[in-house]
C-alpha positions as CSV (number, residue, x, y, z in Angstrom):
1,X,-72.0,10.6,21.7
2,X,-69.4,12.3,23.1
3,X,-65.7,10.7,23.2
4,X,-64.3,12.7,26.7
5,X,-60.4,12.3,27.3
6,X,-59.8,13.4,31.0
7,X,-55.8,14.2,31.5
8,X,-54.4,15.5,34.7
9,X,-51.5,18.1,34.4
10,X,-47.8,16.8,34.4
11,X,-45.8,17.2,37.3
12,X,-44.5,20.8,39.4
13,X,-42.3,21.3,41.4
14,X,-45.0,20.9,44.2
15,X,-45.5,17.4,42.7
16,X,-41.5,16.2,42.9
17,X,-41.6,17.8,46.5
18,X,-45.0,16.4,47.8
19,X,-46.3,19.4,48.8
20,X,-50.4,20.3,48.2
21,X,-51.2,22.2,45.5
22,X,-54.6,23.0,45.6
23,X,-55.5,26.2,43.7
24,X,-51.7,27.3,44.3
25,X,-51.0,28.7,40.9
26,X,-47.9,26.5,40.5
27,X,-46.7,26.2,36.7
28,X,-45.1,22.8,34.9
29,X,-41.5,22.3,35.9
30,X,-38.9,21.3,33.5
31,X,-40.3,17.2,34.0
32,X,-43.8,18.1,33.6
33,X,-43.3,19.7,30.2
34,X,-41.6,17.0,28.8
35,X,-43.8,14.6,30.3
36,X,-46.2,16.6,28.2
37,X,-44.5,16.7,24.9
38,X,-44.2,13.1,25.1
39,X,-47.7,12.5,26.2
40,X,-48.7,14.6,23.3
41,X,-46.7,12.3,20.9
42,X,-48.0,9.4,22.3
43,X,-51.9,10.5,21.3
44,X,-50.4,11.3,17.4
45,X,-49.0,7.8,17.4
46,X,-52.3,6.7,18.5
47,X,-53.9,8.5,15.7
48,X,-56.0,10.4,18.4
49,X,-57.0,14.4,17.9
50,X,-59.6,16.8,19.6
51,X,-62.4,19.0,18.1
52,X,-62.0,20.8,21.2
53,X,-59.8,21.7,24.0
54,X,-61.0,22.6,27.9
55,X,-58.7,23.2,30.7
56,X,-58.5,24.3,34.4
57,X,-57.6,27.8,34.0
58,X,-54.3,27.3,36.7
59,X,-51.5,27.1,34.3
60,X,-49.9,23.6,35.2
61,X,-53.1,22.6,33.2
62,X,-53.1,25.2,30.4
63,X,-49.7,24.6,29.6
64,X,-50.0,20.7,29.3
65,X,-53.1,21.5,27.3
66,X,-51.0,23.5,24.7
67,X,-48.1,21.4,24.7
68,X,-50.3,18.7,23.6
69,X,-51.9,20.9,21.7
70,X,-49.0,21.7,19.7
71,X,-47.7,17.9,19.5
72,X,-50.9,17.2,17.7
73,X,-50.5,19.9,15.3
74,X,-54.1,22.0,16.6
75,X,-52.4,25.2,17.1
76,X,-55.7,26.9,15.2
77,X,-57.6,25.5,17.9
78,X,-58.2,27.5,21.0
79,X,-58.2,26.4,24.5
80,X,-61.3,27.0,26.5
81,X,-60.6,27.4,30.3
82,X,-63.4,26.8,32.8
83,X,-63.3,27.9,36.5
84,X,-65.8,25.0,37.5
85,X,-62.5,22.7,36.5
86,X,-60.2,24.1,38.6
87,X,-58.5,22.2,41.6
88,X,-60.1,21.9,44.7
89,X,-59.3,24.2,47.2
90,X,-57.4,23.1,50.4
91,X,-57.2,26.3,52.4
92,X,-54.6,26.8,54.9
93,X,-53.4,22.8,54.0
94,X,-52.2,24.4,50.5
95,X,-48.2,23.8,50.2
96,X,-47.9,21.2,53.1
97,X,-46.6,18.3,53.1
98,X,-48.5,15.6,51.1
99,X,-48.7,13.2,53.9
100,X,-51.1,15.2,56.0
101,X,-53.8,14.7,52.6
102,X,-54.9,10.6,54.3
103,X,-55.7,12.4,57.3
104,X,-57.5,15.5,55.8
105,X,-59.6,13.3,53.9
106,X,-60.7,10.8,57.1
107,X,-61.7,13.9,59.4
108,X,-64.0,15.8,59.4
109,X,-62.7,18.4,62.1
110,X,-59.9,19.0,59.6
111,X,-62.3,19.5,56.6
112,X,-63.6,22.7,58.6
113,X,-60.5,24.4,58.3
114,X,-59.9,27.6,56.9
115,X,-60.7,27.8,52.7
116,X,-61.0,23.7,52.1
117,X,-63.4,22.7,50.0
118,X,-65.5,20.3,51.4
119,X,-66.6,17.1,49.5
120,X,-70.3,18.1,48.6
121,X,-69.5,21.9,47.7
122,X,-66.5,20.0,45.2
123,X,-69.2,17.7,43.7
124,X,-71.3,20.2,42.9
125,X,-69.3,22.4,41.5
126,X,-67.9,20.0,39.0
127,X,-71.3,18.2,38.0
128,X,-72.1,21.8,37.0
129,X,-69.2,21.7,34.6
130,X,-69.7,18.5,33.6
131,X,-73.1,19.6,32.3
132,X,-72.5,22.6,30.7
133,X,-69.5,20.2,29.2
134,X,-72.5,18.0,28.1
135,X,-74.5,20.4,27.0
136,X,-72.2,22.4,24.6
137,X,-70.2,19.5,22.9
138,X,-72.3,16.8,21.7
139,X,-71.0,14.5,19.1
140,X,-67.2,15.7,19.4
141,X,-64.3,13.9,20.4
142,X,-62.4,16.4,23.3
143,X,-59.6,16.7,26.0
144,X,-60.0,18.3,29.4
145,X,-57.0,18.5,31.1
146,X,-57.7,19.3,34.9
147,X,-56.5,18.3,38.2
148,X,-56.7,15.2,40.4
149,X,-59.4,16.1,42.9
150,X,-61.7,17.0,40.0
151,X,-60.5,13.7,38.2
152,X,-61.6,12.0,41.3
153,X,-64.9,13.9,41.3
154,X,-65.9,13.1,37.9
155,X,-65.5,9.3,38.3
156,X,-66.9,9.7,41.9
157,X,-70.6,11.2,40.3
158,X,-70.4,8.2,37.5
159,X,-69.5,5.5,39.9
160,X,-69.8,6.5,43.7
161,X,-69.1,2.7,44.5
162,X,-66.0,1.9,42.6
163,X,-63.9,5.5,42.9
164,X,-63.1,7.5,45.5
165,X,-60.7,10.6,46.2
166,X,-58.0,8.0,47.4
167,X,-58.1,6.7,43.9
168,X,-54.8,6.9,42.6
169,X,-54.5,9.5,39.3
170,X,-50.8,9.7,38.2
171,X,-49.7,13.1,36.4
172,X,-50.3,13.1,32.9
173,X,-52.9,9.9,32.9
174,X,-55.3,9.6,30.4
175,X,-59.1,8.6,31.4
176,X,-61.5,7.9,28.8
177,X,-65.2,8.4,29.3
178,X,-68.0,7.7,26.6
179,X,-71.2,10.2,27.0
180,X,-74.2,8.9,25.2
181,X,-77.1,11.0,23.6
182,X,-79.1,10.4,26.9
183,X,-75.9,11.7,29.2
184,X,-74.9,9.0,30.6
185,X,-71.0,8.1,31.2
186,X,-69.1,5.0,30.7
187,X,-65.2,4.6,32.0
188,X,-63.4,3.3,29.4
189,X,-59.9,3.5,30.1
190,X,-58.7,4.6,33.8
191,X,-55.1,5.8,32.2
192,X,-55.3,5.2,28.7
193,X,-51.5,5.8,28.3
194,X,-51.1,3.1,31.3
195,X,-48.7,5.7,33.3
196,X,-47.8,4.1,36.2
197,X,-45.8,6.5,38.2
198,X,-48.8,6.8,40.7
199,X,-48.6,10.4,42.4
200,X,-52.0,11.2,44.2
201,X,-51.1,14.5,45.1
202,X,-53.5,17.5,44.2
């Protein structure tokens, strides 16, 4: 069994200002951090702690994973970054305005622009993490702390019916996923912290 915590970085300045991230190497902004510090204390009061730490190598997610990190008291542990993890890319959309995101999503004409993503390259991609992540970490209790659009994906391959990637995943939410011996995943807890400042931005 493995006990997955899924967190999505706090907030940038890309995040206050809606703009799309994407795989912009944008870092935590002064909000995010202490978001993080006080997510972080919020899993010691909970009792919760990692045998392992993953994380998007962009830094919005490595530093959120070390603050918490550090909160916990795990500084002996390392942090394992994976590329397969890392935000989508949006091409030429990445630092416009959030607002145009609804519209990229719904057409396809835009989804052949310049460096996005598309949908079934992004799937891949992460289900190829999320097996290696099965594969190397049975019977351990561990964060990843990642990005929206690979939040989304996650709970897309687990549940195609239920999520989708205009399911909202505020900065700094918790998900919690059960992995059996056989590899099958169970949603526990959509945002185990219950942050409710929604923010879908990537």
């Amino acid at each position: 069994m493995i006990d997955l915590y899924l967190v999505r970085h706090g907030e940038t300045s890309y995040n206050l200002n809606k703009l799309i991230q994407g795989q912009k190497d944008i870092p935590l902004s002064i909000v995010g951090e202490q978001g993080a510090f006080e997510l972080g204390a919020a899993l010691k009061e909970k009792g919760i702690s990692f045998d392992y730490y993953l994380s998007s190598p962009l830094k919005r997610a490595v530093e959120t994973a070390q603050i918490i990190r550090f909160q916990l008291n795990q500084t002996d542990k390392s942090i394992k970054t994976m590329d397969e993890f890392k935000e989508r890319s949006f091409g030429v959309f990445e630092g416009t305005h959030f607002y145009n995101i609804s519209e990229i999503y719904d057409n396809p004409l835009l989804q052949n622009a310049d460096g996005f993503e598309k949908n079934e390259s992004l799937l891949r991609r992460v289900d190829s993490g999320y097996k290696n992540l099965i594969e190397n970490y049975k019977n351990s209790k561990l964060v990843l702390v990642t990005h929206s659009n690979i939040l989304k994906s996650i709970l897309i391959d687990i549940n195609p019916m239920l999520y989708n990637y205009k399911t909202p995943i505020p900065n700094l939410a918790v998900v919690q996923i059960k992995i059996d011996d056989l590899g099958n995943s169970k949603v526990i807890d959509l945002n185990l912290l219950k942050n409710n400042k929604l923010d879908t931005t990537a």
